[in-house]
mmCIF file of the N, C-alpha and C atoms, coordinates in Angstrom:
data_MODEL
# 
_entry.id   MODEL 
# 
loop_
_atom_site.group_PDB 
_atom_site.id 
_atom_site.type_symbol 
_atom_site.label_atom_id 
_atom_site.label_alt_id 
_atom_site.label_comp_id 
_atom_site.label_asym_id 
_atom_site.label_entity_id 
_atom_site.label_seq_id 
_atom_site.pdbx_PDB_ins_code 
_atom_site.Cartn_x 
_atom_site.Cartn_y 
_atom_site.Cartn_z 
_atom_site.occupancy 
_atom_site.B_iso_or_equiv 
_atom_site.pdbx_formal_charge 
_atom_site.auth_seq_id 
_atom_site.auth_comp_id 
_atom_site.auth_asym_id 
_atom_site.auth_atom_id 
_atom_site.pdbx_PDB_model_num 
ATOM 1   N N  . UNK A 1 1  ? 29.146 30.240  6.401   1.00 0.00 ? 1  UNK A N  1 
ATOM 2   C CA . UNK A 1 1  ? 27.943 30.308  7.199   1.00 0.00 ? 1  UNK A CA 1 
ATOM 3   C C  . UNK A 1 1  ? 27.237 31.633  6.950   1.00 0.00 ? 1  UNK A C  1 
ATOM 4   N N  . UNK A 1 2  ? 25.997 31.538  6.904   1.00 0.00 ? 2  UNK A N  1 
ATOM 5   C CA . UNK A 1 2  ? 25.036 32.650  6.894   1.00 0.00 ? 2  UNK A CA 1 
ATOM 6   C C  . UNK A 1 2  ? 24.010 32.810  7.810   1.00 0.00 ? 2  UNK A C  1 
ATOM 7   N N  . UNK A 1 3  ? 23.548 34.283  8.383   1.00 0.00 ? 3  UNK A N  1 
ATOM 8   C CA . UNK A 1 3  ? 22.500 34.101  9.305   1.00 0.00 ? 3  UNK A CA 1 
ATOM 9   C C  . UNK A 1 3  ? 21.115 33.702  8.550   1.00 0.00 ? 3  UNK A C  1 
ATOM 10  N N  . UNK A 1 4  ? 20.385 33.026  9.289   1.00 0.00 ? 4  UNK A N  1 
ATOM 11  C CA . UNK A 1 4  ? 19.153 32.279  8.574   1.00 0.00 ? 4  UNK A CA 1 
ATOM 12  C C  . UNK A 1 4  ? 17.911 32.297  10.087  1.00 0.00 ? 4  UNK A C  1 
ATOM 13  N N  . UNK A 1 5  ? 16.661 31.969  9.508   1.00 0.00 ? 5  UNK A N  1 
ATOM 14  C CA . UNK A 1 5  ? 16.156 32.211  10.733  1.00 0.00 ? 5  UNK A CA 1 
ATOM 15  C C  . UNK A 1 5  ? 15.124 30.648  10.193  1.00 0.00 ? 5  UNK A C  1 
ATOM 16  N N  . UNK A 1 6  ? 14.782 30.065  11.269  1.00 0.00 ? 6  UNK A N  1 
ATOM 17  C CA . UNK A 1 6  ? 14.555 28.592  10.805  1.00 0.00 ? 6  UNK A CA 1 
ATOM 18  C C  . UNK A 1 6  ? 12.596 28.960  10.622  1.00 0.00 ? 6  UNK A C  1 
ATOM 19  N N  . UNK A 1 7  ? 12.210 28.379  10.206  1.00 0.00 ? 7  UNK A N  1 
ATOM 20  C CA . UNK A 1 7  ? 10.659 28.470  9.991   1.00 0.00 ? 7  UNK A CA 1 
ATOM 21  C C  . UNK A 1 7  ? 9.832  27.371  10.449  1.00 0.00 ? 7  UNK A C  1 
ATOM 22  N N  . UNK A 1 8  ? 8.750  27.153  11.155  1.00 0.00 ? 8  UNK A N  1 
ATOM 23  C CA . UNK A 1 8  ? 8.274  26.359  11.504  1.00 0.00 ? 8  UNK A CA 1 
ATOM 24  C C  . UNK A 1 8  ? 7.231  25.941  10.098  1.00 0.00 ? 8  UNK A C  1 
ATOM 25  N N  . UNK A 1 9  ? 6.504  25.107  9.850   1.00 0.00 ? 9  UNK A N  1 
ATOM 26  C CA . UNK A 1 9  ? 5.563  24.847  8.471   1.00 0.00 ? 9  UNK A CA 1 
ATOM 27  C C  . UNK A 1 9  ? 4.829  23.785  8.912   1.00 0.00 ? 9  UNK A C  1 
ATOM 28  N N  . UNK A 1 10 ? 3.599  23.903  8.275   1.00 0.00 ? 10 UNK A N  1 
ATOM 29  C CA . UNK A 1 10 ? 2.995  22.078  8.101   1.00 0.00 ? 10 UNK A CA 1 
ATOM 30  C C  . UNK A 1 10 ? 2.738  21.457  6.389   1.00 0.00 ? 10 UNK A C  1 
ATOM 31  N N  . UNK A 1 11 ? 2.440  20.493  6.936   1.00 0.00 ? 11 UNK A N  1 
ATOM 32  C CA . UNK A 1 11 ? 3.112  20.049  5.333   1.00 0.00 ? 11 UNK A CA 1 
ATOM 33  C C  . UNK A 1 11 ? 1.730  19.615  4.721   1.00 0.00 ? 11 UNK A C  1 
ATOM 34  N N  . UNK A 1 12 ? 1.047  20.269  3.498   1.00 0.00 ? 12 UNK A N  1 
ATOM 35  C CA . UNK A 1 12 ? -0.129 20.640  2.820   1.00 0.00 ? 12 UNK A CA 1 
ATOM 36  C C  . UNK A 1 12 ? -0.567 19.508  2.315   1.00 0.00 ? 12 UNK A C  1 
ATOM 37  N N  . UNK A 1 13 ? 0.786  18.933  1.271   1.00 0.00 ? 13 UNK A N  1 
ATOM 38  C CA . UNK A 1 13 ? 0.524  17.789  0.202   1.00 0.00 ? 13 UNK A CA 1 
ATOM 39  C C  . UNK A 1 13 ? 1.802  17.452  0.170   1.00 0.00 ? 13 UNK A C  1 
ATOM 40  N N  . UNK A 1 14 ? 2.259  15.937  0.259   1.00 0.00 ? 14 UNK A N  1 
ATOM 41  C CA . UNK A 1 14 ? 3.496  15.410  -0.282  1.00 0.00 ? 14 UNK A CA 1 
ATOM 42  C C  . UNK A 1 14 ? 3.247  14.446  -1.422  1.00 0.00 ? 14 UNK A C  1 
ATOM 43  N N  . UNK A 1 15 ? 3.533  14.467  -2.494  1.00 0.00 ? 15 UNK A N  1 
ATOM 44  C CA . UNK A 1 15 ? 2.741  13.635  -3.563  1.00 0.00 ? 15 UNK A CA 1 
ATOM 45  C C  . UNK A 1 15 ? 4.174  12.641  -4.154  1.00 0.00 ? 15 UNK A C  1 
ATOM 46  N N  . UNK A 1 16 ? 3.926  12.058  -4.821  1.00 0.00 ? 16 UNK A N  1 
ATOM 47  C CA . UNK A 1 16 ? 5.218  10.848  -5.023  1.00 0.00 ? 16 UNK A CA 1 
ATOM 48  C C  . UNK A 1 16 ? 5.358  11.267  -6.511  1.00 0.00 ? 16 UNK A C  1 
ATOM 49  N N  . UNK A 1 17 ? 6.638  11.191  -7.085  1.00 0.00 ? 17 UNK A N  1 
ATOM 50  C CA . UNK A 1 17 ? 6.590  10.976  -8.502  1.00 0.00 ? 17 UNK A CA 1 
ATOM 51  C C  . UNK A 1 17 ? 6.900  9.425   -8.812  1.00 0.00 ? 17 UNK A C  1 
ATOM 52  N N  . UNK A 1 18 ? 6.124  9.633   -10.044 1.00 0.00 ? 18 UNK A N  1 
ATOM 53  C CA . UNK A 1 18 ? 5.730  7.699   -9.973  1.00 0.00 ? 18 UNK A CA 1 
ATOM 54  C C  . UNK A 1 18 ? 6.733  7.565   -11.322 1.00 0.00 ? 18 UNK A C  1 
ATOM 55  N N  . UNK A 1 19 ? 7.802  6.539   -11.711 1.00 0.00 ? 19 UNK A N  1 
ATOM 56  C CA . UNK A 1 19 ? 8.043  6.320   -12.999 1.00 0.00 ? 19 UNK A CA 1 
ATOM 57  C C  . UNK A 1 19 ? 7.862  4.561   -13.089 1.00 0.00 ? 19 UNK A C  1 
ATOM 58  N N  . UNK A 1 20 ? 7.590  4.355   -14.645 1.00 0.00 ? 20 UNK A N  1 
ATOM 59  C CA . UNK A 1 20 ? 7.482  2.586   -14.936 1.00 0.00 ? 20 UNK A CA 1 
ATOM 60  C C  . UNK A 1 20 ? 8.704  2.437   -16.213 1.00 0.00 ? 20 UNK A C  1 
ATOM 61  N N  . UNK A 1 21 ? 9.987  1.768   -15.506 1.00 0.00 ? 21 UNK A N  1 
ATOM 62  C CA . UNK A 1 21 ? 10.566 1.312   -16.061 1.00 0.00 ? 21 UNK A CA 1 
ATOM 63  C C  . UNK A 1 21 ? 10.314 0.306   -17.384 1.00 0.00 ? 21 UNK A C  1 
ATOM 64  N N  . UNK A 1 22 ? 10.788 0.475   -18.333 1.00 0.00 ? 22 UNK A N  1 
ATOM 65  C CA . UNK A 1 22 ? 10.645 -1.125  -18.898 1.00 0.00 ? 22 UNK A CA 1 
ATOM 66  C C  . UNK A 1 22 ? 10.240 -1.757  -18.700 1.00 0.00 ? 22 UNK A C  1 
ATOM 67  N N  . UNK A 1 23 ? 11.204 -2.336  -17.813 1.00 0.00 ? 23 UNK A N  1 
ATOM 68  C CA . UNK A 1 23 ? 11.244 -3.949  -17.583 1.00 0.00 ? 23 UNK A CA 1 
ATOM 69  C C  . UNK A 1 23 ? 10.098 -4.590  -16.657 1.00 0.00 ? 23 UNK A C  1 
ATOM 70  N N  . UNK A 1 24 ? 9.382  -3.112  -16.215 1.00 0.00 ? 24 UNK A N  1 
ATOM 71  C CA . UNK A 1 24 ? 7.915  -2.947  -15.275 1.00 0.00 ? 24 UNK A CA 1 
ATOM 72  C C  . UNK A 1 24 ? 8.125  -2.820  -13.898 1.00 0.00 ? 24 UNK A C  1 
ATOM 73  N N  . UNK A 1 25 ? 9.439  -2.693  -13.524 1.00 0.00 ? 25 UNK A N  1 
ATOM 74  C CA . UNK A 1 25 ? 9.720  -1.854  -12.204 1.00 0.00 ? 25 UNK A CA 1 
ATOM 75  C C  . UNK A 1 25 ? 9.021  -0.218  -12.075 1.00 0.00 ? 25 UNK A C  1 
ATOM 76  N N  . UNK A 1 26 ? 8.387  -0.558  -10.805 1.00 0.00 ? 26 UNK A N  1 
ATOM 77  C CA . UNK A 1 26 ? 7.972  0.919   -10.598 1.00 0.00 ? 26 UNK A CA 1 
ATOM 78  C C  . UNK A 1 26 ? 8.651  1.829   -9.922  1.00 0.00 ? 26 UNK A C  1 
ATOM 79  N N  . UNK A 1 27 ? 9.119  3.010   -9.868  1.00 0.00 ? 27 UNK A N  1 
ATOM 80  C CA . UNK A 1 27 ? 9.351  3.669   -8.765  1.00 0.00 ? 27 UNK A CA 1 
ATOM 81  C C  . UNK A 1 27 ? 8.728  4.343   -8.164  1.00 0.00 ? 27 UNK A C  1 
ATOM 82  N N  . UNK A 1 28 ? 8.503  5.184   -6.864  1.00 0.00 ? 28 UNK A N  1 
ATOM 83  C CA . UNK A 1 28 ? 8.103  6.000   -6.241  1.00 0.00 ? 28 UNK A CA 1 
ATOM 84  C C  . UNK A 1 28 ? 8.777  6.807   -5.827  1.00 0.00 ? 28 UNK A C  1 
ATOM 85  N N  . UNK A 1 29 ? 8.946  7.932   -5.364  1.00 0.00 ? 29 UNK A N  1 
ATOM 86  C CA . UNK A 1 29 ? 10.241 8.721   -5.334  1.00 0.00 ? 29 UNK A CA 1 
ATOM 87  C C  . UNK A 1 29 ? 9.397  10.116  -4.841  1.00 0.00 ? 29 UNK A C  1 
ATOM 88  N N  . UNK A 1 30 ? 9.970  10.388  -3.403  1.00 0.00 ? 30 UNK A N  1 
ATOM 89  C CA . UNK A 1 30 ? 9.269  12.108  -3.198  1.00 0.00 ? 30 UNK A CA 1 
ATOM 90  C C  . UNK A 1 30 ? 10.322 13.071  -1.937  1.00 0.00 ? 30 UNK A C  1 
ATOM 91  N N  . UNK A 1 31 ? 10.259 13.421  -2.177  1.00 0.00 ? 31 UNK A N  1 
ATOM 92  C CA . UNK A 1 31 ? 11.662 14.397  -1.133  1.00 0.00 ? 31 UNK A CA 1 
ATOM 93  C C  . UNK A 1 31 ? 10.439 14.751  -0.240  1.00 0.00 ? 31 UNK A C  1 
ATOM 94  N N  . UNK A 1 32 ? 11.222 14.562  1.253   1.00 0.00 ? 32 UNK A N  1 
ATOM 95  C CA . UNK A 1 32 ? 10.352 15.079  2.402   1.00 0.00 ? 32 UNK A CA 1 
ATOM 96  C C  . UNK A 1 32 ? 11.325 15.998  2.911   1.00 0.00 ? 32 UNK A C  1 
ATOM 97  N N  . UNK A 1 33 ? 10.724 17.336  3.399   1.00 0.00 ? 33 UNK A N  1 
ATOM 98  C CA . UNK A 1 33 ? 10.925 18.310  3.902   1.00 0.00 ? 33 UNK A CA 1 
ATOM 99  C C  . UNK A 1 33 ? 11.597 18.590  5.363   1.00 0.00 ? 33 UNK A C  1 
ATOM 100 N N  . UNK A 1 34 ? 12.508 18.516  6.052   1.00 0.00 ? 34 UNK A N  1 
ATOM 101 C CA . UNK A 1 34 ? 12.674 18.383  7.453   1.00 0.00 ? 34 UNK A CA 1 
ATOM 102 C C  . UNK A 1 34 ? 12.841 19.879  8.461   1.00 0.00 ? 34 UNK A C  1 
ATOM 103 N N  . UNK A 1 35 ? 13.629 20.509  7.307   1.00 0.00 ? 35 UNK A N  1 
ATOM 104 C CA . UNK A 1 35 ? 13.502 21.859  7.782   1.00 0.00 ? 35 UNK A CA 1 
ATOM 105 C C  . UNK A 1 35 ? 14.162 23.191  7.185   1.00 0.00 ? 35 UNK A C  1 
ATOM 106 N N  . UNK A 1 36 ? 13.027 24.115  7.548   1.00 0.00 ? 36 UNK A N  1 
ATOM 107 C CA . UNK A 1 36 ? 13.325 25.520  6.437   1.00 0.00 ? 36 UNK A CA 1 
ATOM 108 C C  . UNK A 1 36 ? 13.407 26.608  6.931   1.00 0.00 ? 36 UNK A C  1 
ATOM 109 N N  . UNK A 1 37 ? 14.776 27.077  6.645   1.00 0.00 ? 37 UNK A N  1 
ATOM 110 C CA . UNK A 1 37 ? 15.134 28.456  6.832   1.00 0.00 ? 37 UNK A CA 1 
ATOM 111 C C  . UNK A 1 37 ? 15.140 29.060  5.939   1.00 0.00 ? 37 UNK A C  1 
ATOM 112 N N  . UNK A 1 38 ? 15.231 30.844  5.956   1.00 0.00 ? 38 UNK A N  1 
ATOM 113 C CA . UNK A 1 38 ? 14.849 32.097  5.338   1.00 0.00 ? 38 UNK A CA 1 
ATOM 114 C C  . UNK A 1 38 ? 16.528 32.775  5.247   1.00 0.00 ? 38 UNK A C  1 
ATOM 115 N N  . UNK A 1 39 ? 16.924 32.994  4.616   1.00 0.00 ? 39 UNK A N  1 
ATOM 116 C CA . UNK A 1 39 ? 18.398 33.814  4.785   1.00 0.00 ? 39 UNK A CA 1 
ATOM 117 C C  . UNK A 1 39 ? 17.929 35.342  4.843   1.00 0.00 ? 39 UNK A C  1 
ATOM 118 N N  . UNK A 1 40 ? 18.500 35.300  6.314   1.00 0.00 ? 40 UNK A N  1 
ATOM 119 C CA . UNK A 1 40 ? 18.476 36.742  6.316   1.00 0.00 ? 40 UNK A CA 1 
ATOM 120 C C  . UNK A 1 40 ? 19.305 37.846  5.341   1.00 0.00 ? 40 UNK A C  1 
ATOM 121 N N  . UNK A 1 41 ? 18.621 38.389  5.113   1.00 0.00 ? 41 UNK A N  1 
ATOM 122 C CA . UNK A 1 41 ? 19.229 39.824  3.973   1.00 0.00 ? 41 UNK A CA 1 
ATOM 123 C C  . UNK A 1 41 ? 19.867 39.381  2.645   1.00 0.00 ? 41 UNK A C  1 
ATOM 124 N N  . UNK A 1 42 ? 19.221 38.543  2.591   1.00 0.00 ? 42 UNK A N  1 
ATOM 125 C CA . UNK A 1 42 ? 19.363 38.130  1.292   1.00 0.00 ? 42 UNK A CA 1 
ATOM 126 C C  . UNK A 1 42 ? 18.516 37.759  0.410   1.00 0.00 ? 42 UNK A C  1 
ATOM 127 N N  . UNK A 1 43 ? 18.653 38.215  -0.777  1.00 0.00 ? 43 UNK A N  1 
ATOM 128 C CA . UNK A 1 43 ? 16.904 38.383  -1.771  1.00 0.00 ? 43 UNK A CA 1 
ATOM 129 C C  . UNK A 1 43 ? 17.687 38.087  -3.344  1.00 0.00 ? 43 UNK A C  1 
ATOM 130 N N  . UNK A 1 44 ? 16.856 37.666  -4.158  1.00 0.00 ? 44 UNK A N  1 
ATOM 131 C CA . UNK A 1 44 ? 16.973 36.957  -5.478  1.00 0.00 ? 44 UNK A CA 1 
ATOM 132 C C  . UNK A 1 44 ? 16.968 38.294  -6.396  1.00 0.00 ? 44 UNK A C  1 
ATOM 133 N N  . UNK A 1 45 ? 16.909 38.130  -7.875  1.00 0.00 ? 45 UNK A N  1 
ATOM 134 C CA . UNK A 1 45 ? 16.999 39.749  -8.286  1.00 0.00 ? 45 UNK A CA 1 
ATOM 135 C C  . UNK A 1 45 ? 15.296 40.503  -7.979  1.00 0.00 ? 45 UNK A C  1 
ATOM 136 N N  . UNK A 1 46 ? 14.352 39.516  -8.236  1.00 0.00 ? 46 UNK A N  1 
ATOM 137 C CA . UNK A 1 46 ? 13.521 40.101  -8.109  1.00 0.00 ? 46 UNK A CA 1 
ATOM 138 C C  . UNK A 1 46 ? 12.593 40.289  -7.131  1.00 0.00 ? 46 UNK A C  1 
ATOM 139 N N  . UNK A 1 47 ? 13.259 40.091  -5.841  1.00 0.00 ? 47 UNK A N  1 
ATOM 140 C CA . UNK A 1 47 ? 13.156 40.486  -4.419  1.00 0.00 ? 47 UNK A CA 1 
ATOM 141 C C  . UNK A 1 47 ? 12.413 39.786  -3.592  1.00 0.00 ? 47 UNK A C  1 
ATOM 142 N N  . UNK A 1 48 ? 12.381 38.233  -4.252  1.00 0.00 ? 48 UNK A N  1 
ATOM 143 C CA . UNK A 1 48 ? 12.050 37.365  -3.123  1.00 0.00 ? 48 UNK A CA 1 
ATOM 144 C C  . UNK A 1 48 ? 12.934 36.943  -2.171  1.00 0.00 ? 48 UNK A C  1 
ATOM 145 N N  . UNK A 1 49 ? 12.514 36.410  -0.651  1.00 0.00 ? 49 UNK A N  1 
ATOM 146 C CA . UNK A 1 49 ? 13.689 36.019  -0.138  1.00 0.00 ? 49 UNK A CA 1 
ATOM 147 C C  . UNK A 1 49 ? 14.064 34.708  -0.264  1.00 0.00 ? 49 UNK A C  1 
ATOM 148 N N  . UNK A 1 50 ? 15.811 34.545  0.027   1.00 0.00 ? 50 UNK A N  1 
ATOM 149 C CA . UNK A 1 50 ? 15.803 32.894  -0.279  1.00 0.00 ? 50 UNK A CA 1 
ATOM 150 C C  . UNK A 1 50 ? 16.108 32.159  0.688   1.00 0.00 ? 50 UNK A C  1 
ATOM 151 N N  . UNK A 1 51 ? 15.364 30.875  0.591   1.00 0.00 ? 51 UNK A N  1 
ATOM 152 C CA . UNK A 1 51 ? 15.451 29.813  1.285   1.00 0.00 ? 51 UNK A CA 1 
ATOM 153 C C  . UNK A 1 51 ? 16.245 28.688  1.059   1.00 0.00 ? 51 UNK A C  1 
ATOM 154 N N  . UNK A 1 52 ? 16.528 28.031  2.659   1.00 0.00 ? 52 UNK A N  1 
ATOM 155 C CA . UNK A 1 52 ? 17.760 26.957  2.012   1.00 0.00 ? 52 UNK A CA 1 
ATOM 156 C C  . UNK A 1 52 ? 16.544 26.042  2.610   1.00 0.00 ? 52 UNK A C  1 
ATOM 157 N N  . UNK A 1 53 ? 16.822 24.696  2.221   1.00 0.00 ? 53 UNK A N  1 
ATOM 158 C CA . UNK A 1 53 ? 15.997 23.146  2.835   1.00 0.00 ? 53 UNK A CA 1 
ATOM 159 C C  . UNK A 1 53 ? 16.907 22.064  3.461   1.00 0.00 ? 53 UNK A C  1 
ATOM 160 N N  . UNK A 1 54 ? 16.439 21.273  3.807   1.00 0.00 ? 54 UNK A N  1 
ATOM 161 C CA . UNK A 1 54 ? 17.472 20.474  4.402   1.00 0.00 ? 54 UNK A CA 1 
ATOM 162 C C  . UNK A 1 54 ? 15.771 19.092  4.047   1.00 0.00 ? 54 UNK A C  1 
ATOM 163 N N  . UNK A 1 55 ? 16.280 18.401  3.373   1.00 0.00 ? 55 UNK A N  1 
ATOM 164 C CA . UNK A 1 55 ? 15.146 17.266  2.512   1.00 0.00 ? 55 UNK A CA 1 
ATOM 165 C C  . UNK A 1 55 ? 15.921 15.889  2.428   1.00 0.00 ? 55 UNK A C  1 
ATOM 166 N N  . UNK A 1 56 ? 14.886 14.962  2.621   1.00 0.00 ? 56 UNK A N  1 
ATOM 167 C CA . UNK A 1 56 ? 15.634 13.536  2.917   1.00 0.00 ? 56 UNK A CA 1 
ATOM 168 C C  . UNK A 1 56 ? 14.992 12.809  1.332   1.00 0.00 ? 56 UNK A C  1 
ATOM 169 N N  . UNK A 1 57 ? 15.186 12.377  0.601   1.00 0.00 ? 57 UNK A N  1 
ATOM 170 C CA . UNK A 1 57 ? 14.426 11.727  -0.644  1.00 0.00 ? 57 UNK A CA 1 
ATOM 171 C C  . UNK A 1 57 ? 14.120 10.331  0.403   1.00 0.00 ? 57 UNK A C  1 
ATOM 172 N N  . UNK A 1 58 ? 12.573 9.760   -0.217  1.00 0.00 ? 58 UNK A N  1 
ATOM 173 C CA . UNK A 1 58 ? 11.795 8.726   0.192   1.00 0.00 ? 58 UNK A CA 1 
ATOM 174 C C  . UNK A 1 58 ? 11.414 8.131   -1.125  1.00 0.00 ? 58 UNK A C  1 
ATOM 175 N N  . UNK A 1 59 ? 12.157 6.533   -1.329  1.00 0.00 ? 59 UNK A N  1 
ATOM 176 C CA . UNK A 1 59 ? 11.810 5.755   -2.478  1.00 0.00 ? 59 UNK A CA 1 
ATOM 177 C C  . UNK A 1 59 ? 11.355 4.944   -1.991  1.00 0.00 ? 59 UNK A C  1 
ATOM 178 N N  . UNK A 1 60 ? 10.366 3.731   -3.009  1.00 0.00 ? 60 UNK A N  1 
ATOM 179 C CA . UNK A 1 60 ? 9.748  2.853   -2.934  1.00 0.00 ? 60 UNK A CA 1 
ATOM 180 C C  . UNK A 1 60 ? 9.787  2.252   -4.453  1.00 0.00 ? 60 UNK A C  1 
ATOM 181 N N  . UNK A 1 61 ? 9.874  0.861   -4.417  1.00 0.00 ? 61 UNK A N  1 
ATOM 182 C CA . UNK A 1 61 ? 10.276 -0.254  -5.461  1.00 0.00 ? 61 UNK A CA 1 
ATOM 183 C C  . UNK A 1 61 ? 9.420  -0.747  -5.634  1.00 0.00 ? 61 UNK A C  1 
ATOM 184 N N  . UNK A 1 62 ? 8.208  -1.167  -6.658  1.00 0.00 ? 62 UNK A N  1 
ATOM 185 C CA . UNK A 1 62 ? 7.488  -2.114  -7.000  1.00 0.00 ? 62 UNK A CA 1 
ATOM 186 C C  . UNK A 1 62 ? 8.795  -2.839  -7.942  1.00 0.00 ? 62 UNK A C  1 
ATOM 187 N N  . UNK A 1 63 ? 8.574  -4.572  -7.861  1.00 0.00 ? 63 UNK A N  1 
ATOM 188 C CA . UNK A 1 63 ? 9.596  -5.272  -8.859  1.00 0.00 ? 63 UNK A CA 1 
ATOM 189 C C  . UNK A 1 63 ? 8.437  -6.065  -9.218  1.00 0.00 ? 63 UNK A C  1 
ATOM 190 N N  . UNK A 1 64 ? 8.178  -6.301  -10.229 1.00 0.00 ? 64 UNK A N  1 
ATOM 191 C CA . UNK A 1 64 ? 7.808  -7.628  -10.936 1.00 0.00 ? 64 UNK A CA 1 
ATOM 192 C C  . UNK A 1 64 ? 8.109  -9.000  -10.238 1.00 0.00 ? 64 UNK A C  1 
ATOM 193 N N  . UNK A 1 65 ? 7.571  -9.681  -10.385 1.00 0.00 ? 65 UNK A N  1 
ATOM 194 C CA . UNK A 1 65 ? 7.622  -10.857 -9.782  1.00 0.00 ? 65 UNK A CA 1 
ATOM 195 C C  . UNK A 1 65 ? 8.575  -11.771 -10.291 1.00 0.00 ? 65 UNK A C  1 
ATOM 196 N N  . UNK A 1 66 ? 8.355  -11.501 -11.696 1.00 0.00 ? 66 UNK A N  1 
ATOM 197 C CA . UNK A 1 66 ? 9.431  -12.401 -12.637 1.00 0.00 ? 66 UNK A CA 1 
ATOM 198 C C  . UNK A 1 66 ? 11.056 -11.823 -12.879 1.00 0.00 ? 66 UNK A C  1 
ATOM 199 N N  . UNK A 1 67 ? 11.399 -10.758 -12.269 1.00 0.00 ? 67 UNK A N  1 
ATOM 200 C CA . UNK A 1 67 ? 12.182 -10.255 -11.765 1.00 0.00 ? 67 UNK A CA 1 
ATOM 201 C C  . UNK A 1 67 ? 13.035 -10.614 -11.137 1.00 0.00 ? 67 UNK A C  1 
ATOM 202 N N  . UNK A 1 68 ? 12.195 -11.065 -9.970  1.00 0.00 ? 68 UNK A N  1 
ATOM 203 C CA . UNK A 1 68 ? 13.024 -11.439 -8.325  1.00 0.00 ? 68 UNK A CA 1 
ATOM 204 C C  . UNK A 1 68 ? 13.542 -12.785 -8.420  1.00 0.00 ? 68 UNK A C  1 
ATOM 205 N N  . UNK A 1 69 ? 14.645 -12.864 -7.636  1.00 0.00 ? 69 UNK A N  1 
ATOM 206 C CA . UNK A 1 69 ? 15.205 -13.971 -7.858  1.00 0.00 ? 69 UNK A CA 1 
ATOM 207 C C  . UNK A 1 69 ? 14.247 -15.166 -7.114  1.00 0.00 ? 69 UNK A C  1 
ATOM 208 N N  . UNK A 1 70 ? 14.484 -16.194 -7.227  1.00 0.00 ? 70 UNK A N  1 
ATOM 209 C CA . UNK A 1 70 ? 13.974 -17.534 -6.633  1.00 0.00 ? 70 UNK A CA 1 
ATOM 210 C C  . UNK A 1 70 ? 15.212 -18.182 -5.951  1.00 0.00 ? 70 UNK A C  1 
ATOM 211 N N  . UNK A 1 71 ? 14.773 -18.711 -4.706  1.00 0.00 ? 71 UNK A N  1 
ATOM 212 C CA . UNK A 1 71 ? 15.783 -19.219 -4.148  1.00 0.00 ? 71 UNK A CA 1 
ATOM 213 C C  . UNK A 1 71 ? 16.427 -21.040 -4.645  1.00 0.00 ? 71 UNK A C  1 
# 
C-alpha cells in the first residue's frame, strides 16, 4: 500500500478504438476511467508525479449477419 490522494476529474473526450476483423466483425473497444489518484512522494525520473487508475474496458460487437447463427 501507498499513500495516494484521490482526484476528482471530468471526462473531456472518451473516443472508441474501432478495429474490422476479416471476417467483417467490428469491434469497439474504449477503457472508461472510474477513478484517479496521485501517489504521494513519488515522481518518475523526470519529475512528473505518478498516477495509478482504476478503468473498466467498454466493448461493443458489430457481427455480420451471415455470421450469426439461424435458429
Amino acid at each position: 500500500m501507498v499513500a495516494a490522494e484521490e482526484l476528482d476529474f471530468d471526462t473531456t473526450k472518451e473516443s472508441w478504438s474501432i478495429y474490422k476483423l476479416e471476417d467483417g466483425t467490428v469491434l469497439k473497444l474504449k477503457p472508461v476511467v472510474g477513478k484517479v489518484s496521485r501517489i504521494i512522494g513519488r515522481y518518475k525520473p523526470d519529475g512528473e508525479p505518478i498516477y495509478a487508475f482504476v478503468m473498466s474496458p467498454v466493448a461493443m460487437v458489430e457481427v455480420p449477419d451471415e455470421l450469426k447463427k439461424r435458429e
